[in-house]
PQR file of N, CA, C, O and H, with PARSE charges and radii, in Angstrom:
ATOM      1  N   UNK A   1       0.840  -1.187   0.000 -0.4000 1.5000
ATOM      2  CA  UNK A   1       0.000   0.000   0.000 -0.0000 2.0000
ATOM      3  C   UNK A   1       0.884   1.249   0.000  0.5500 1.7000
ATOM      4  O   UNK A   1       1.940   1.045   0.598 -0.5500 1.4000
ATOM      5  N   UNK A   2       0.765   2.395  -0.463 -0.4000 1.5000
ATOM      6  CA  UNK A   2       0.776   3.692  -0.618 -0.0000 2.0000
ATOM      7  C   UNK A   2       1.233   4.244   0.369  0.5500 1.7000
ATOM      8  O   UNK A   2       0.487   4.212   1.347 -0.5500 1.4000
ATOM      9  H   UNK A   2      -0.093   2.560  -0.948  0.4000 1.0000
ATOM     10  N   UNK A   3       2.892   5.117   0.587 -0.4000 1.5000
ATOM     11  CA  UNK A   3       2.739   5.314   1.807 -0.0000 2.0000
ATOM     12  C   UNK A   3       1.672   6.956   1.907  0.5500 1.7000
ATOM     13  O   UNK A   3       0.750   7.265   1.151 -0.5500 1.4000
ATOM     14  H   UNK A   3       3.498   5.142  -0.208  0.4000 1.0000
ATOM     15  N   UNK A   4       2.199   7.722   3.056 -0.4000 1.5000
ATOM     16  CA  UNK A   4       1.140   8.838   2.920 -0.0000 2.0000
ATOM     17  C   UNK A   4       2.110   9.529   1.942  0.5500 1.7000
ATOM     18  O   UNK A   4       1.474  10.089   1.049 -0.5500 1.4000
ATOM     19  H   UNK A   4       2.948   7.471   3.670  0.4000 1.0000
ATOM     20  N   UNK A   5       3.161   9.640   1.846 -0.4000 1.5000
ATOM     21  CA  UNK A   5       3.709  10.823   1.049 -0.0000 2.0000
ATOM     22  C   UNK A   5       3.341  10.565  -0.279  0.5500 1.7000
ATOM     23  O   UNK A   5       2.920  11.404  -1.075 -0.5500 1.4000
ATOM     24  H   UNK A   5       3.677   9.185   2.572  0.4000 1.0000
ATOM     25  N   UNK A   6       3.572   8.991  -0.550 -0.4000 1.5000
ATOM     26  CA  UNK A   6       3.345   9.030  -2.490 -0.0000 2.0000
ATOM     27  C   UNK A   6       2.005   9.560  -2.317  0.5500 1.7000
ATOM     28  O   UNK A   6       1.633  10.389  -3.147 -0.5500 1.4000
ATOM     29  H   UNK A   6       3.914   8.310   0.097  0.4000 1.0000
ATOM     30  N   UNK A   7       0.991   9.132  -1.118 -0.4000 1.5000
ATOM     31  CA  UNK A   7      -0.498   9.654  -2.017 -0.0000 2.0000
ATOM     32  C   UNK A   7      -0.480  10.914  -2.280  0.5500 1.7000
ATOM     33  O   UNK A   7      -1.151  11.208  -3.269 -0.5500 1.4000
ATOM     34  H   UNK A   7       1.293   8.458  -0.444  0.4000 1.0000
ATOM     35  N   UNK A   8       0.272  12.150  -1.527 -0.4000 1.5000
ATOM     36  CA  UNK A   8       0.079  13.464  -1.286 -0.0000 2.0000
ATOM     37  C   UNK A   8       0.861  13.934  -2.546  0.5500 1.7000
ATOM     38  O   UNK A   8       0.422  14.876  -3.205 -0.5500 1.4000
ATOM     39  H   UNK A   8       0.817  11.911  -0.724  0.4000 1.0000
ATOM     40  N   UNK A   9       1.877  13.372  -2.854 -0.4000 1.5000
ATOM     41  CA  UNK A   9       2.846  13.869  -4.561 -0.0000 2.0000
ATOM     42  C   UNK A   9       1.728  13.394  -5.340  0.5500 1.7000
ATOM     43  O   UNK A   9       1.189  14.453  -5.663 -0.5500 1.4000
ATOM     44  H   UNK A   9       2.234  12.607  -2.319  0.4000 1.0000
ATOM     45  N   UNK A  10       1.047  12.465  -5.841 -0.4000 1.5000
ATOM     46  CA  UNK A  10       0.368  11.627  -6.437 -0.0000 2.0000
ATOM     47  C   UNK A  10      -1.015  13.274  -6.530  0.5500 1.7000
ATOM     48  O   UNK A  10      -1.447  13.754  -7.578 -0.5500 1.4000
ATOM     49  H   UNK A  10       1.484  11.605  -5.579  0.4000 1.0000
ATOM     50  N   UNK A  11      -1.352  13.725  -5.151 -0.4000 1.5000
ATOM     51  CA  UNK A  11      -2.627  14.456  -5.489 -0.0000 2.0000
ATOM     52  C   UNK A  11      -2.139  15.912  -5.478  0.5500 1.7000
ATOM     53  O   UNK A  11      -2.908  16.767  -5.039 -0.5500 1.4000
ATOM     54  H   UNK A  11      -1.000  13.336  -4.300  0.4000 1.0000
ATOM     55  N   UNK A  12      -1.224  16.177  -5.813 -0.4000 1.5000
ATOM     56  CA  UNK A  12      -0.001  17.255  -5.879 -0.0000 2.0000
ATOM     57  C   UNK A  12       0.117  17.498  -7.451  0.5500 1.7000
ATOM     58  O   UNK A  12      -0.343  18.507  -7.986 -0.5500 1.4000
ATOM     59  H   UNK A  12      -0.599  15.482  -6.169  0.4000 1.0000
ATOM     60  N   UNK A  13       0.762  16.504  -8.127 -0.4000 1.5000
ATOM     61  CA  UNK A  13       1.083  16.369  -9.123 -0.0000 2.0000
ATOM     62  C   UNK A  13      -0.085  16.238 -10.539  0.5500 1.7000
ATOM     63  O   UNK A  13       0.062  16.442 -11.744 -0.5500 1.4000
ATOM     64  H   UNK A  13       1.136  15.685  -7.693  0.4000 1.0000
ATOM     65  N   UNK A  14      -1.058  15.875  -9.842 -0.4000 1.5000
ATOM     66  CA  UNK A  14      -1.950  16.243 -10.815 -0.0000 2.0000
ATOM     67  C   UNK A  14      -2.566  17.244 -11.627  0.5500 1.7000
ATOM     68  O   UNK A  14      -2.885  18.318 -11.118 -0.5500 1.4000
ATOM     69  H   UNK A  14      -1.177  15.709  -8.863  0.4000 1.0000
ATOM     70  N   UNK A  15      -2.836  16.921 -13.263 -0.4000 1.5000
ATOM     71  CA  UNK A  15      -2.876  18.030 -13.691 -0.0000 2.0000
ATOM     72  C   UNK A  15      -4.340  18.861 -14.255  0.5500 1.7000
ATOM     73  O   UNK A  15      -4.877  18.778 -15.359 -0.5500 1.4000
ATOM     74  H   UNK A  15      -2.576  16.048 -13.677  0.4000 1.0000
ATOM     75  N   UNK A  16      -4.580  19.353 -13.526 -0.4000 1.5000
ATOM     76  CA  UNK A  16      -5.961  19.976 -13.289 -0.0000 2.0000
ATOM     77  C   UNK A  16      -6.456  20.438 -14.392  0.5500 1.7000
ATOM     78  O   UNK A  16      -5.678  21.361 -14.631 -0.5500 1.4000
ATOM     79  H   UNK A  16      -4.144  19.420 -12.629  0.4000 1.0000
ATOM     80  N   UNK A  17      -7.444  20.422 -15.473 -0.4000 1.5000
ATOM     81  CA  UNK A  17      -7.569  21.036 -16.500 -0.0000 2.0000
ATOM     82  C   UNK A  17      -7.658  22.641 -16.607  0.5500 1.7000
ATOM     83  O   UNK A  17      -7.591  23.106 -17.745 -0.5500 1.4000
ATOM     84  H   UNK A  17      -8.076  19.671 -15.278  0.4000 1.0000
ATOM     85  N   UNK A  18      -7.804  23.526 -15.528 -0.4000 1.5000
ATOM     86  CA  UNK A  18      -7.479  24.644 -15.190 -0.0000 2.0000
ATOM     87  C   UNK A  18      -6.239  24.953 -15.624  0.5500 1.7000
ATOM     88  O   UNK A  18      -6.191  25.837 -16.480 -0.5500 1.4000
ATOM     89  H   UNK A  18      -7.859  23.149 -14.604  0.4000 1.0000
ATOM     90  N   UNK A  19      -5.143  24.432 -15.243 -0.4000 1.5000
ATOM     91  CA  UNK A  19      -3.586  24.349 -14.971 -0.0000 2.0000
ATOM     92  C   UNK A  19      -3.303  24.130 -16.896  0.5500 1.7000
ATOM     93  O   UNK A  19      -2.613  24.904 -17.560 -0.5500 1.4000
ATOM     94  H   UNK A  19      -5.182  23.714 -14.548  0.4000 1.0000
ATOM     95  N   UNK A  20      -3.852  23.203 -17.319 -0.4000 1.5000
ATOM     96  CA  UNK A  20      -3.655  22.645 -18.944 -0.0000 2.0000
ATOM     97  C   UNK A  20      -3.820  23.641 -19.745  0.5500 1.7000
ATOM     98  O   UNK A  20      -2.949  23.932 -20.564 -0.5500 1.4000
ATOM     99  H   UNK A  20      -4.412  22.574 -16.780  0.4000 1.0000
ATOM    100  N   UNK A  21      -5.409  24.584 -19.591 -0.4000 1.5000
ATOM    101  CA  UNK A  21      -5.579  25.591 -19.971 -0.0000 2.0000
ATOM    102  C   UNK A  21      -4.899  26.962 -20.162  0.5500 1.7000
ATOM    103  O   UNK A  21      -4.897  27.641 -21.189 -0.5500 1.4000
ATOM    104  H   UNK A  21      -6.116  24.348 -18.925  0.4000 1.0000
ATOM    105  N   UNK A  22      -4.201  27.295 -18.722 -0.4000 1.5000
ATOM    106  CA  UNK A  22      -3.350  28.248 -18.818 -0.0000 2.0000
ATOM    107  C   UNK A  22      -1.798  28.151 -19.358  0.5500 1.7000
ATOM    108  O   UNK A  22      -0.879  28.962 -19.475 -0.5500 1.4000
ATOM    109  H   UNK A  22      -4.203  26.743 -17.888  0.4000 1.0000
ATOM    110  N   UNK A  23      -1.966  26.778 -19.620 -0.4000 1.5000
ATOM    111  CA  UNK A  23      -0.038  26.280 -20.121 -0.0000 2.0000
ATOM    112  C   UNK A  23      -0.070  26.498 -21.356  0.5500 1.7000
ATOM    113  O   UNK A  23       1.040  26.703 -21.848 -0.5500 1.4000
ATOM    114  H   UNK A  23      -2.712  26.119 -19.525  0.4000 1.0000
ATOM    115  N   UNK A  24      -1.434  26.550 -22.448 -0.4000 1.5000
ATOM    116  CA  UNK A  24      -1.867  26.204 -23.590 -0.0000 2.0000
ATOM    117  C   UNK A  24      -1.902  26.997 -23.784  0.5500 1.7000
ATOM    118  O   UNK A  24      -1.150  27.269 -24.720 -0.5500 1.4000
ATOM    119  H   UNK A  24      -2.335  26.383 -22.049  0.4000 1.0000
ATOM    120  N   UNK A  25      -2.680  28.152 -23.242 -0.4000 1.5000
ATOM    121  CA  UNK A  25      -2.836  29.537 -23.980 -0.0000 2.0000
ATOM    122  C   UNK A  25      -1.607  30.470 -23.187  0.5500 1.7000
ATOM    123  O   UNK A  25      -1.982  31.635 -23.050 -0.5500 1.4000
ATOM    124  H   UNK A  25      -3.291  27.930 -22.482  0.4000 1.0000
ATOM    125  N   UNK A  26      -0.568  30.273 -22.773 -0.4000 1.5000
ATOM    126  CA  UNK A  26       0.463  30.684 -22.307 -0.0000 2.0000
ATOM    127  C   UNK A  26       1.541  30.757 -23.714  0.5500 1.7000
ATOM    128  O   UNK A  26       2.083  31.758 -24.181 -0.5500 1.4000
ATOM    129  H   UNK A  26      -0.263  29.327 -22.884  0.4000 1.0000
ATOM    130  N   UNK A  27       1.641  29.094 -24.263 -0.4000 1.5000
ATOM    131  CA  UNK A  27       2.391  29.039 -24.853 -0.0000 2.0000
ATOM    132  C   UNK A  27       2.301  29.399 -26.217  0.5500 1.7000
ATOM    133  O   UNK A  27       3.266  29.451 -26.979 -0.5500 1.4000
ATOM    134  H   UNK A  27       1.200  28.281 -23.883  0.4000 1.0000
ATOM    135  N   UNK A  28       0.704  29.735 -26.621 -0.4000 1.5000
ATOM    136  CA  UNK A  28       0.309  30.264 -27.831 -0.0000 2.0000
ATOM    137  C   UNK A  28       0.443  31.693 -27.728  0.5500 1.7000
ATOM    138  O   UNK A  28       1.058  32.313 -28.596 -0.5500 1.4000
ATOM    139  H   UNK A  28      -0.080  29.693 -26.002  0.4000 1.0000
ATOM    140  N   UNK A  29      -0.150  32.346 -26.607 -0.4000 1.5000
ATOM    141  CA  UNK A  29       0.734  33.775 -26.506 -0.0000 2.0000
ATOM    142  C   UNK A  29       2.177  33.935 -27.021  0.5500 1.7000
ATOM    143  O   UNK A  29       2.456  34.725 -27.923 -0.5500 1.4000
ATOM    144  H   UNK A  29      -0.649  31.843 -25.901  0.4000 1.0000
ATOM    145  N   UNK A  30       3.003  33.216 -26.459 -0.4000 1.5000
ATOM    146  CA  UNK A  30       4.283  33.108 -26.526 -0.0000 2.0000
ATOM    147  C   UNK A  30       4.936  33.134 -28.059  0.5500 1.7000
ATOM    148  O   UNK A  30       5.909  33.714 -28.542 -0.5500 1.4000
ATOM    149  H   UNK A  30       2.776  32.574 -25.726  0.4000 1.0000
ATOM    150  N   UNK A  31       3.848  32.147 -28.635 -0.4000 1.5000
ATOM    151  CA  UNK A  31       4.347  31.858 -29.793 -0.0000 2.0000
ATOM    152  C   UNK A  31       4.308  32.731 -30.826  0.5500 1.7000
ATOM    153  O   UNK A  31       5.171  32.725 -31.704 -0.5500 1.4000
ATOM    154  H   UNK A  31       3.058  31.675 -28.243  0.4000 1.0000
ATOM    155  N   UNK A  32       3.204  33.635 -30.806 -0.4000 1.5000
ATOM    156  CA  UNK A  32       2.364  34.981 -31.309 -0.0000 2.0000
ATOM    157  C   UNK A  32       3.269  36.117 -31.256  0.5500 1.7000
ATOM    158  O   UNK A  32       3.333  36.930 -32.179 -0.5500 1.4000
ATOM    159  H   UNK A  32       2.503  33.640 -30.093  0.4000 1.0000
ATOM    160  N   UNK A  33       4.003  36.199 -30.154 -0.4000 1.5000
ATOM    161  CA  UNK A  33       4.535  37.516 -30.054 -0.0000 2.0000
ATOM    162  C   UNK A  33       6.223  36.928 -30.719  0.5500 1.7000
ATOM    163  O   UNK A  33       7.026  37.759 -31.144 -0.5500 1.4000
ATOM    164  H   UNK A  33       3.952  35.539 -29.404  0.4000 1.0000
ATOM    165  N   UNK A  34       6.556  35.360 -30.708 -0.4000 1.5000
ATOM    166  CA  UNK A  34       8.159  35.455 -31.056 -0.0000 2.0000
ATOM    167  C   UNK A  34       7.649  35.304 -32.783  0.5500 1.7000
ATOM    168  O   UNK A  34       8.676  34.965 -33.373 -0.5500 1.4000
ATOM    169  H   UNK A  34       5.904  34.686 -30.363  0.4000 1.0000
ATOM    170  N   UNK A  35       6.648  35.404 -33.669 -0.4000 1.5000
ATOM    171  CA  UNK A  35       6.370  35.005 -34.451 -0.0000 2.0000
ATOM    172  C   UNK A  35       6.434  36.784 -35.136  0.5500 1.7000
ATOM    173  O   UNK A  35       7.173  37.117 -36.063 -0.5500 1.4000
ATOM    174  H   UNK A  35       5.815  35.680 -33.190  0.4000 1.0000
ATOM    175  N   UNK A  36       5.559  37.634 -34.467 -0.4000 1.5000
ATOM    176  CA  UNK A  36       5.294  38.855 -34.536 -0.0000 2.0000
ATOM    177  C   UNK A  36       6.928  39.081 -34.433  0.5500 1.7000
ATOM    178  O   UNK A  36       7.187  39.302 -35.616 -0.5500 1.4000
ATOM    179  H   UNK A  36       4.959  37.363 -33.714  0.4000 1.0000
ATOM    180  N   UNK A  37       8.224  39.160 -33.703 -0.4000 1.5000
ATOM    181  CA  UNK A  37       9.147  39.679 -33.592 -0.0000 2.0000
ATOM    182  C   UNK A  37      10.290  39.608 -34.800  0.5500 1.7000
ATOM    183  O   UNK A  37      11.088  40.452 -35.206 -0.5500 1.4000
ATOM    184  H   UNK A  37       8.014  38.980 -32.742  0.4000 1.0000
ATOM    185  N   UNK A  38      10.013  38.180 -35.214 -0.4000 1.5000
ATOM    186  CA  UNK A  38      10.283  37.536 -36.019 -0.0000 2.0000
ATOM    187  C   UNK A  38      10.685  38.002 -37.412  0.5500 1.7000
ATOM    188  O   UNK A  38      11.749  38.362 -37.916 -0.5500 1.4000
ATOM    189  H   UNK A  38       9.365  37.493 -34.884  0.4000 1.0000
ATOM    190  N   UNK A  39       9.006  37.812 -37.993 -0.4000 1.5000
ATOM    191  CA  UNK A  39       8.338  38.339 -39.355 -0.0000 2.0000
ATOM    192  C   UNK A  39       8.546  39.857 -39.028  0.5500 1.7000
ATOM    193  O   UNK A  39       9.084  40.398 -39.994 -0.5500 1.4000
ATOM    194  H   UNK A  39       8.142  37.520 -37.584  0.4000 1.0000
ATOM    195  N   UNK A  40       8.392  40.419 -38.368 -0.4000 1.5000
ATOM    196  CA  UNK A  40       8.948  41.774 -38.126 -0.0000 2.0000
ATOM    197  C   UNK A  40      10.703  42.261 -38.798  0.5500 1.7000
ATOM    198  O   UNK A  40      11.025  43.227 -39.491 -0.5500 1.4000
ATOM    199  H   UNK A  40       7.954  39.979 -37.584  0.4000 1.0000
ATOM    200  N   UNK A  41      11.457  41.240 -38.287 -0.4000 1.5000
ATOM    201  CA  UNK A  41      12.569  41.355 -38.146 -0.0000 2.0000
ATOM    202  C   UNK A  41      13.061  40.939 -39.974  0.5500 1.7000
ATOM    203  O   UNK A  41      14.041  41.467 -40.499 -0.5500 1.4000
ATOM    204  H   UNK A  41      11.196  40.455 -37.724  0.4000 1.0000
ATOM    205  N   UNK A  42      12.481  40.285 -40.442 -0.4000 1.5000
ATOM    206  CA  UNK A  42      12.785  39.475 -41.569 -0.0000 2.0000
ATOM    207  C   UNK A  42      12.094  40.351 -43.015  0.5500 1.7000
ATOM    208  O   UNK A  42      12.468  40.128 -44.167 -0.5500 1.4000
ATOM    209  H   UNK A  42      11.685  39.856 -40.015  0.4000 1.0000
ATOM    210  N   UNK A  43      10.905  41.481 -42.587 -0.4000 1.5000
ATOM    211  CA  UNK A  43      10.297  41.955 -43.350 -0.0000 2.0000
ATOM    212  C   UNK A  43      11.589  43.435 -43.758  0.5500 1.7000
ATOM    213  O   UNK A  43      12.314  44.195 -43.116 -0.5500 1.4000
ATOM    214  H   UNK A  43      10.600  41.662 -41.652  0.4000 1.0000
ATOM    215  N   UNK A  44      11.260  43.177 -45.132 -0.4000 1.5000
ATOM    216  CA  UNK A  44      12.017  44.475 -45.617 -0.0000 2.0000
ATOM    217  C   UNK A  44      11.616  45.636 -45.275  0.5500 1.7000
ATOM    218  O   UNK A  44      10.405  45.833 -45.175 -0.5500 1.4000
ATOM    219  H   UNK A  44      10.671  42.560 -45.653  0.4000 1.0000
ATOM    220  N   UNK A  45      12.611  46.741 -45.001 -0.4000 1.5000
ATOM    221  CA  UNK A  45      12.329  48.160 -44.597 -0.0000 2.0000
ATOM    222  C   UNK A  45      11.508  48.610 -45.565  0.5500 1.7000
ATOM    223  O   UNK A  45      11.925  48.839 -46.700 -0.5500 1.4000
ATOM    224  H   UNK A  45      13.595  46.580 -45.082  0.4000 1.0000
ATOM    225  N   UNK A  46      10.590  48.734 -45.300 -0.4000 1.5000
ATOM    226  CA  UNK A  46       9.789  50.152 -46.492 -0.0000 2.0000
ATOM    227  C   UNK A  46       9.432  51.053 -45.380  0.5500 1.7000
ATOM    228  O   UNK A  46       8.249  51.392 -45.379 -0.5500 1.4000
ATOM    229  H   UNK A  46      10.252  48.548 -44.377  0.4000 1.0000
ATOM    230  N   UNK A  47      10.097  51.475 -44.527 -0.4000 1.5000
ATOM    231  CA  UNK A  47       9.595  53.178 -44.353 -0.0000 2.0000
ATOM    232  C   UNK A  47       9.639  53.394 -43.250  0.5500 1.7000
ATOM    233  O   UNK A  47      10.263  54.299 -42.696 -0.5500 1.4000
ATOM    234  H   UNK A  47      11.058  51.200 -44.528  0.4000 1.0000
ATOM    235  N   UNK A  48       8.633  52.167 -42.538 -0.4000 1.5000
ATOM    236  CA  UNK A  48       8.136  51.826 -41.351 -0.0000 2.0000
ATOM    237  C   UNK A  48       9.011  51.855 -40.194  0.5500 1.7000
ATOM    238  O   UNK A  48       9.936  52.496 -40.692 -0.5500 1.4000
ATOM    239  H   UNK A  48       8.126  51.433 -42.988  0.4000 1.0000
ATOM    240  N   UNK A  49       9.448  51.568 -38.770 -0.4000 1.5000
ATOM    241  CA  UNK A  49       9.702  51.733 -37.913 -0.0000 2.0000
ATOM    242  C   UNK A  49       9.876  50.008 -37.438  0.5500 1.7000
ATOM    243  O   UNK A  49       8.984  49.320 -37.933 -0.5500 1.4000
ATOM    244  H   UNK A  49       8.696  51.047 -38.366  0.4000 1.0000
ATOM    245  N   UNK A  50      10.692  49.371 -36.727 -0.4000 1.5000
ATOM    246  CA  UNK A  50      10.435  47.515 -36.294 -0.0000 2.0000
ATOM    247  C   UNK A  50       9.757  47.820 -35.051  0.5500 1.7000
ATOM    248  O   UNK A  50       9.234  46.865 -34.477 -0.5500 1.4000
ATOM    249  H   UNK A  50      11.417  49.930 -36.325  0.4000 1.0000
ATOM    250  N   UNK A  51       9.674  48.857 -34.576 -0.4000 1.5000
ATOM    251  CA  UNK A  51       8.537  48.848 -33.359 -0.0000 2.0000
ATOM    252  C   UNK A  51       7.101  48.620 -34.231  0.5500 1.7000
ATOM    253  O   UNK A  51       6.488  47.605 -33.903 -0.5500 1.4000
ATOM    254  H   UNK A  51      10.100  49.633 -35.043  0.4000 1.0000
ATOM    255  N   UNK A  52       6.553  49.357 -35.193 -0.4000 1.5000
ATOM    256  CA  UNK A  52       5.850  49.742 -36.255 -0.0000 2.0000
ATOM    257  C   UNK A  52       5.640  48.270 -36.782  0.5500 1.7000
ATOM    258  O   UNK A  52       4.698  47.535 -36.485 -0.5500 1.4000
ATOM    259  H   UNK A  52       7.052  50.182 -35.460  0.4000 1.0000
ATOM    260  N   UNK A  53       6.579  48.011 -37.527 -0.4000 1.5000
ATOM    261  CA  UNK A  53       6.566  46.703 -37.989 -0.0000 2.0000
ATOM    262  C   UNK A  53       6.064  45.597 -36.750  0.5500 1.7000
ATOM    263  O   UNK A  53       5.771  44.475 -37.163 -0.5500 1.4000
ATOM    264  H   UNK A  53       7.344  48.608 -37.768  0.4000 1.0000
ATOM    265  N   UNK A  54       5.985  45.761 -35.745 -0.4000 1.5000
ATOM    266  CA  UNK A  54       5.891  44.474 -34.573 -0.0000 2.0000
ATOM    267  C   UNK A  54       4.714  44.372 -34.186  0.5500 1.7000
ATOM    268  O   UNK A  54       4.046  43.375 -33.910 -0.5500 1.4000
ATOM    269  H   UNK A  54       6.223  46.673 -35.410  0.4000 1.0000
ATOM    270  N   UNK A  55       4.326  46.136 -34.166 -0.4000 1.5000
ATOM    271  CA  UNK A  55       3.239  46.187 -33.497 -0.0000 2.0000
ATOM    272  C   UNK A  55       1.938  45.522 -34.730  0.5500 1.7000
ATOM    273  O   UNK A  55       0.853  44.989 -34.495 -0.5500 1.4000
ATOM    274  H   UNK A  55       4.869  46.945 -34.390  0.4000 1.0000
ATOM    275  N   UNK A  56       2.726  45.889 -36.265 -0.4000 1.5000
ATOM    276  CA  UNK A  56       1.567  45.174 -37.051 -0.0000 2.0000
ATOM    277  C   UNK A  56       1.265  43.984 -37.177  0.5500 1.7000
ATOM    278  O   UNK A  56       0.174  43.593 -37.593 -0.5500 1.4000
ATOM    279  H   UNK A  56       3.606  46.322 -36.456  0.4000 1.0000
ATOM    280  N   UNK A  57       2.080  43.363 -36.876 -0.4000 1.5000
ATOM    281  CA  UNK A  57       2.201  42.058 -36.980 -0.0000 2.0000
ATOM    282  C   UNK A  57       1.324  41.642 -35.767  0.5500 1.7000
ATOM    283  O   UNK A  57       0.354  40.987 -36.149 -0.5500 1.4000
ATOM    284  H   UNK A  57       2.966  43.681 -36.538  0.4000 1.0000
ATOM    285  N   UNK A  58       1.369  41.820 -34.431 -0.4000 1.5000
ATOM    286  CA  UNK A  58       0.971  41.445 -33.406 -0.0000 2.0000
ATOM    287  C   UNK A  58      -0.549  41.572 -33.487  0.5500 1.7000
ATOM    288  O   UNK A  58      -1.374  40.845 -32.933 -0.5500 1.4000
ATOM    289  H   UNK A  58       2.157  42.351 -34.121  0.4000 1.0000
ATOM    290  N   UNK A  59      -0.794  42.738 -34.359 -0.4000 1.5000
ATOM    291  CA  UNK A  59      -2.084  42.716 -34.460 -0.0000 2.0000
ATOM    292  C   UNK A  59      -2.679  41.911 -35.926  0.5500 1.7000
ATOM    293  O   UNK A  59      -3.883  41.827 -36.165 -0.5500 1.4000
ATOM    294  H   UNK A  59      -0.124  43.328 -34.809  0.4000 1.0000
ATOM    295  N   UNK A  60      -1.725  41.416 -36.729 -0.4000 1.5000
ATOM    296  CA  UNK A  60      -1.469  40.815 -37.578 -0.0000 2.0000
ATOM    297  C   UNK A  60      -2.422  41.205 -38.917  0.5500 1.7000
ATOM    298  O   UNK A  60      -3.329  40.609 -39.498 -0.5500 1.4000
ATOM    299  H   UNK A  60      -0.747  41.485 -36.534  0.4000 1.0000
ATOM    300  N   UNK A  61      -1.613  42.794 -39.152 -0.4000 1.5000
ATOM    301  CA  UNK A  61      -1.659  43.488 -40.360 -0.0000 2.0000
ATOM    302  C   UNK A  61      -0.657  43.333 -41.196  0.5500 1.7000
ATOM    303  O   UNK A  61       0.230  44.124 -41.517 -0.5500 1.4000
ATOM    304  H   UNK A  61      -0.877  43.278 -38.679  0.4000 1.0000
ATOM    305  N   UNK A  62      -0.910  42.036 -41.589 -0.4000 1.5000
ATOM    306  CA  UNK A  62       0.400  41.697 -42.757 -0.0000 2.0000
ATOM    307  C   UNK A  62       0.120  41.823 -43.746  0.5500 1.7000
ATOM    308  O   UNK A  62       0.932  41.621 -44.649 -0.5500 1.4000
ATOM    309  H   UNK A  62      -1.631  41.394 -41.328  0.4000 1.0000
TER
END
């Protein structure tokens, strides 16, 4: 049998669909803005500003 500690890591370690949710849309944020920095960075100068350029992208006026 189980001692008490594995049960308490065991109900510790679980992953709450709350917890799944915020890892998910954490890492799609994440991905959005290195994507925006990115295509920013890679887009040719016409005129614009890479703050300019980032911010369009982020709002994703490409």
């Amino acid at each position: 049998s189980p001692t008490r500690n594995q049960i308490e890591f065991h109900t510790a370690a679980k992953m709450h669909p709350a917890i799944i949710v915020v890892l998910v849309i954490g890492a799609l944020s994440e991905m959005w803005v290195v994507f925006a920095v990115s295509y920013a960075a890679l887009q040719r100068d016409d005129g614009r500003g890479y703050y300019r350029r980032v911010t369009d992208a982020l709002r994703f006026k490409l």
